[in-house]
C-alpha positions, -999 to 999 in steps of 0.1 A, spaced: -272 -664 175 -295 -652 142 -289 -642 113 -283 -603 108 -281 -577 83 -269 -543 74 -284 -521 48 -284 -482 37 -307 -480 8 -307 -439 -1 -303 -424 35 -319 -450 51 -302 -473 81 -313 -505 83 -305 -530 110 -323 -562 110 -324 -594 131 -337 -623 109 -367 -645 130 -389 -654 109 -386 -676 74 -397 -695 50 -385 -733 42 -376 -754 14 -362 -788 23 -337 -798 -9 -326 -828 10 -315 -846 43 -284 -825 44 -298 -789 27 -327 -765 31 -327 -731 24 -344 -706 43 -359 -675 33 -363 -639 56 -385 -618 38 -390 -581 45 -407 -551 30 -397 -516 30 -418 -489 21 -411 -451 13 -404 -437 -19 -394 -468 -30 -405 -501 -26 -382 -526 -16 -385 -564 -16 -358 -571 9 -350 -616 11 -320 -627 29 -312 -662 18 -301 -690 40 -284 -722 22 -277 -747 53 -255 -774 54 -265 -795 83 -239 -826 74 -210 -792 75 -228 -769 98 -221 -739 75 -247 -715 66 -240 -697 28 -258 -667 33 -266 -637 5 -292 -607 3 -309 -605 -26 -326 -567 -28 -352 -557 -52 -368 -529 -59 -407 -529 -73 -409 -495 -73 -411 -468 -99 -379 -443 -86 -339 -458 -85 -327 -464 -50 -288 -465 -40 -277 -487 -18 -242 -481 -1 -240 -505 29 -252 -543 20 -235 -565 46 -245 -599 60 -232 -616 93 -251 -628 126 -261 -608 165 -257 -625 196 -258 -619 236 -221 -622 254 -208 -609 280 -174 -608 265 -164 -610 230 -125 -615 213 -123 -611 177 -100 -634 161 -86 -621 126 -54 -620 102 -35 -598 86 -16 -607 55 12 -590 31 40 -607 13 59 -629 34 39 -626 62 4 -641 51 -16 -654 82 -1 -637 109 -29 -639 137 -47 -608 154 -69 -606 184 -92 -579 198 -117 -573 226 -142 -556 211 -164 -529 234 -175 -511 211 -169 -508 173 -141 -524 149 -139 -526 117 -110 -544 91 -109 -554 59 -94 -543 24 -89 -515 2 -66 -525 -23 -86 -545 -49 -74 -580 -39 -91 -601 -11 -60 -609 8 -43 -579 8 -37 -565 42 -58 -585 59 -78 -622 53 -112 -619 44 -123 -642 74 -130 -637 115 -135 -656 143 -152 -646 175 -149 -658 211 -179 -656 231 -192 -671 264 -174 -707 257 -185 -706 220 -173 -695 190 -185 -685 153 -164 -681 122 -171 -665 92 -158 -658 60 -170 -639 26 -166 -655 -9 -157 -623 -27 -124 -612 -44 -125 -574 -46 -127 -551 -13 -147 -561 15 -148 -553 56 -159 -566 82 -171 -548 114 -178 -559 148 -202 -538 172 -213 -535 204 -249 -524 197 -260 -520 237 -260 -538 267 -249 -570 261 -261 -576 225 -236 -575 195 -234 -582 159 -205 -594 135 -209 -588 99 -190 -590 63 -198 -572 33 -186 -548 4 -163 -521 15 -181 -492 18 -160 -469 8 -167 -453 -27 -191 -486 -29 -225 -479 -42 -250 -492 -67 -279 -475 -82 -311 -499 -82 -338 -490 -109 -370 -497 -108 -376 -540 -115 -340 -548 -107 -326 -570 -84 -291 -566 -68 -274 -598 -47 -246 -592 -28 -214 -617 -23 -217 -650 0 -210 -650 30 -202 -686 50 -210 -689 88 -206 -714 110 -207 -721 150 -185 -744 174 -173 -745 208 -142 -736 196 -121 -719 167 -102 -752 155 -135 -772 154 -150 -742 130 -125 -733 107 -126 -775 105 -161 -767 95 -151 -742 68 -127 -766 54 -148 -793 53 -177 -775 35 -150 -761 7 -139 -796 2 -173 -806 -5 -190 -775 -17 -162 -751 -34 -133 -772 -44 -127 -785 -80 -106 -815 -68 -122 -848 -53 -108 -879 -28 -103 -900 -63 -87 -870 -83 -50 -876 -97 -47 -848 -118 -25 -830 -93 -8 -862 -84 19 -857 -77 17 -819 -65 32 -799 -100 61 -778 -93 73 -753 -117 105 -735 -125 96 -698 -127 125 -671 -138 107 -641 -117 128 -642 -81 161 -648 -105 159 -628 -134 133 -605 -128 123 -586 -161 156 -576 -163 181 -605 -171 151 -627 -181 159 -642 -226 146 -673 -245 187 -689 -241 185 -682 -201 144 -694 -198 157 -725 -225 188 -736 -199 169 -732 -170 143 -751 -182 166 -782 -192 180 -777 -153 138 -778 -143 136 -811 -161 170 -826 -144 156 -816 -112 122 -838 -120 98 -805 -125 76 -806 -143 64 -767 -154 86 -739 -164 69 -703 -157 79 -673 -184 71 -650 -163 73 -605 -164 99 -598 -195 81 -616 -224 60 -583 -235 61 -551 -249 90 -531 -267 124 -531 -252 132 -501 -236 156 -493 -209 129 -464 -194 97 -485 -192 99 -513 -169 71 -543 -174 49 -530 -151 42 -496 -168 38 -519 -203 15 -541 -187 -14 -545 -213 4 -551 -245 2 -590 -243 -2 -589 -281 35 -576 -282 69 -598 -281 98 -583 -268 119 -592 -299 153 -578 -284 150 -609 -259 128 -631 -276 143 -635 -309 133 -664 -321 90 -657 -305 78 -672 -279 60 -699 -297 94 -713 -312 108 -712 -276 80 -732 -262 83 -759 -289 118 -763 -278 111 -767 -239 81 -791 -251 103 -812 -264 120 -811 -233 92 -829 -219 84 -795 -193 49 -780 -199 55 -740 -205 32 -716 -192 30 -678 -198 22 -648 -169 -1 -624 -176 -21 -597 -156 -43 -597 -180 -71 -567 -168 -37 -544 -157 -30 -517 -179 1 -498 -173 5 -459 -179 28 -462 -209 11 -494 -229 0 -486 -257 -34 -500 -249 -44 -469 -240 -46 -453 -273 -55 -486 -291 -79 -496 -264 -95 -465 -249 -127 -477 -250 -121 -510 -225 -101 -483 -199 -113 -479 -166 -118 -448 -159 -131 -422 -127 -134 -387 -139 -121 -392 -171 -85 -408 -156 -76 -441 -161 -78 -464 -127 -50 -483 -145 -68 -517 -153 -92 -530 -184 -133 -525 -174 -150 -560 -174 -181 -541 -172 -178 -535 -206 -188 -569 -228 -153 -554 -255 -133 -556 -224 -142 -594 -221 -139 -592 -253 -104 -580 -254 -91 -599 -227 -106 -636 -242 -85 -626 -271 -58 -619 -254 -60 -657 -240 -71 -668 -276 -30 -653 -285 -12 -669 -255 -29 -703 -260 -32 -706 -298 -2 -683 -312 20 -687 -284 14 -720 -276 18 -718 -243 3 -750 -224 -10 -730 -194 -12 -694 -182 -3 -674 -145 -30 -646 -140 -16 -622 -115 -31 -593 -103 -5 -563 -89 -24 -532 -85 
C-alpha cells in the first residue's frame, strides 16, 4: 500500500503513486515525509504531498500542498489524497447518515469505480466522511478532516491494482492558482490493520491524542452536562420567556444543569415568516414572546442555578431577513442570487458574524451558544 494522489490542474489528469521522499525525524513517535514532484507545461508546478506519521497510532495525516512558480494562473478542480494497492478482492465499507438514522453501515464490492460522499454543505449529511476497505486479509480505513463537501472514490485502475481516495467534491469545486501561491487541501487520516475494529481503534486512539480538546485528568465535562432544550416541544411556535422560565425550574428539579433557548428567540413576530426564513436577524428580539428581553430572562434562570445558552445559525441567512438589505455586502452570492448563507470569505462577514457573538454573549448574556447549521 503507498501513498496516492489525484490531481486535474487546467485539463490535465494526474495520477500519482508516491515512492520516493524526503525525511524529517521530529521524534521517536513522528516524522514527516515529503513526495516531491514537478510538473511542467505552461505552468510550473511544485507538487509536495506531506506525510505526518504516527508510529505510537499508526495513522498517517496526509495533505497536498500545490504551488505554482509559474508566471500564468492554473485551476485545479480534482485535489484528492488516499492510498493504491494490489488485491484480488476488495469490499468497501462505508455509512450513510440522516436524522435518526446516523451510522447505518454499507458495503460494496467494488470492480470497477464507486464514488460517495456529500453535496449538502455539512460533512455528515448523507453519508460519513470515512471508509473502510477489505482486502486480501487486511484492511485500511480512512477518514478526511474537512467539514464542507467532500467524496470519496474507489477504483479499479487495471488488473489487479486499485486506489481509494478522499478529497473535495468535485462538483462546482475549483480554485484558481496565480502565479507564487500555494493551495493545501484538507487532511486526510489513514491507517492499516488486519481488520476494521483494530483500525477504526487506530482512528480513535490518534483523535484522543492528536484532535481532542479533552484529556485522561479533564473534569470539566464531569459529570456529562445535560441540557433542557424547548426545540422538540415547543418548536418556534409555542416557544415564550414564561414557558422557557417554567421549564427551566422543572430542568433544575430534574438535576440538569443547561437550559437551551433554542429557534423562536429572533426576528419580528409574524404569523407568515417562520424562523427559518428570518434566520440572520440575531440582532433582533421577538418582543411579542420575549417581553421582558432575553437578557432579563436569563438573569432569572441564572439565578436558578441552570446555565442558559442561546441557538444560533449564525452564517444562515433566510430569504425574508432583513439582513439582506442591511447586509448585502456579507451575502453569498452565485450569479448575482443569494446561496442563502453569510460569505466568510469576506473579512466584514467575520466581521458581522463575531458581532453577532459579541450581542449574544455580552447584551444577552447568555452563558453559552448552539451553532447549528440547516441548509
Amino acid at each position: 500500500m503507498k501513498p496516492f494522489y489525484r490531481l486535474k490542474i487546467d485539463e490535465h489528469d494526474i495520477y500519482h503513486k508516491c515512492d520516493s521522499y524526503t525525511l524529517e525525524r521530529i521524534n521517536e513517535h513522528i516524522e514527516y515525509r515529503r513526495y516531491n514532484r514537478f510538473v511542467d507545461w505552461h505552468q510550473n508546478i511544485i507538487i509536495t504531498l506531506v506525510e505526518e506519521k504516527d508510529f505510537q497510532q499508526n495513522v498517517s495525516k496526509m495533505w497536498l500542498e500545490i504551488e505554482n512558480t509559474g508566471g500564468e494562473t492554473a485551476r485545479i478542480s480534482i485535489a484528492d489524497i488516499g492510498v493504491t494497492y494490489e488485491a484480488a478482492t476488495v469490499k468497501l465499507n462505508y455509512f450513510t447518515s440522516d436524522w435518526g438514522s446516523e451510522y447505518t453501515p454499507q458495503s460494496q464490492i467494488i470492480d470497477n469505480e464507486f464514488i460517495f460522499g456529500s453535496l449538502s454543505g455539512r460533512s455528515s449529511k448523507g453519508f460519513s466522511p470515512f471508509c473502510s476497505v477489505d482486502y486480501d486479509n487486511q484492511n485500511f480505513s480512512m477518514a478526511i478532516a474537512y467539514s464542507g463537501n467532500w467524496e470519496c472514490c474507489n477504483a479499479k485502475f487495471f488488473d489487479n491494482r486499485y486506489y481509494s481516495t478522499m478529497g473535495i467534491n468535485r462538483v462546482e469545486f475549483f480554485t484558481d492558482l496565480k502565479s507564487n501561491q500555494t493551495f493545501s487541501t484538507p487532511y486526510v487520516l489513514v491507517t492499516s490493520e488486519k481488520n476494521q475494529e483494530l483500525s477504526t481503534l487506530n482512528l480513535r486512539r490518534y483523535f484522543k491524542k492528536h484532535l481532542s480538546l479533552l484529556s485522561d485528568k479533564d473534569e470539566r465535562f464531569s459529570p456529562m452536562p445535560v441540557s433542557f432544550n424547548h426545540w422538540w416541544p415547543y418548536e418556534d411556535k409555542h416557544i415564550d420567556e414564561d414557558v422557557f422560565y417554567e421549564n427551566s425550574k422543572v430542568a433544575k428539579d430534574l438535576g440538569l444543569r443547561y437550559a437551551m433557548l433554542d429557534a423562536g428567540w429572533f426576528g419580528e413576530e409574524s404569523a407568515l415568516n417562520t424562523w427559518y426564513e428570518k434566520r440572520g436577524d440575531w440582532s433582533t428580539i421577538n418582543e411579542v414572546r420575549f417581553k421582558s428581553g432575553i437578557k432579563a430572562l436569563f438573569e432569572k434562570v441564572s439565578n436558578l442555578g441552570i446555565k442558559p445558552g442561546i441557538w444560533c445559525e449564525i452564517e444562515a441567512v433566510g430569504r425574508y431577513a432583513k439582513l439582506n438589505d442591511t447586509h448585502s455586502h456579507i451575502i453569498a452570492k452565485r450569479n448575482g442570487n443569494s446561496l442563502g448563507y453569510v460569505c466568510f470569505g469576506n473579512h466584514k462577514g467575520i466581521e458581522w458574524a463575531m458581532g453577532i457573538v459579541d450581542t449574544l454573549l455580552g447584551e444577552y448574556n447568555a452563558k453559552w451558544i448552539k451553532f447549528d447549521f440547516n441548509l
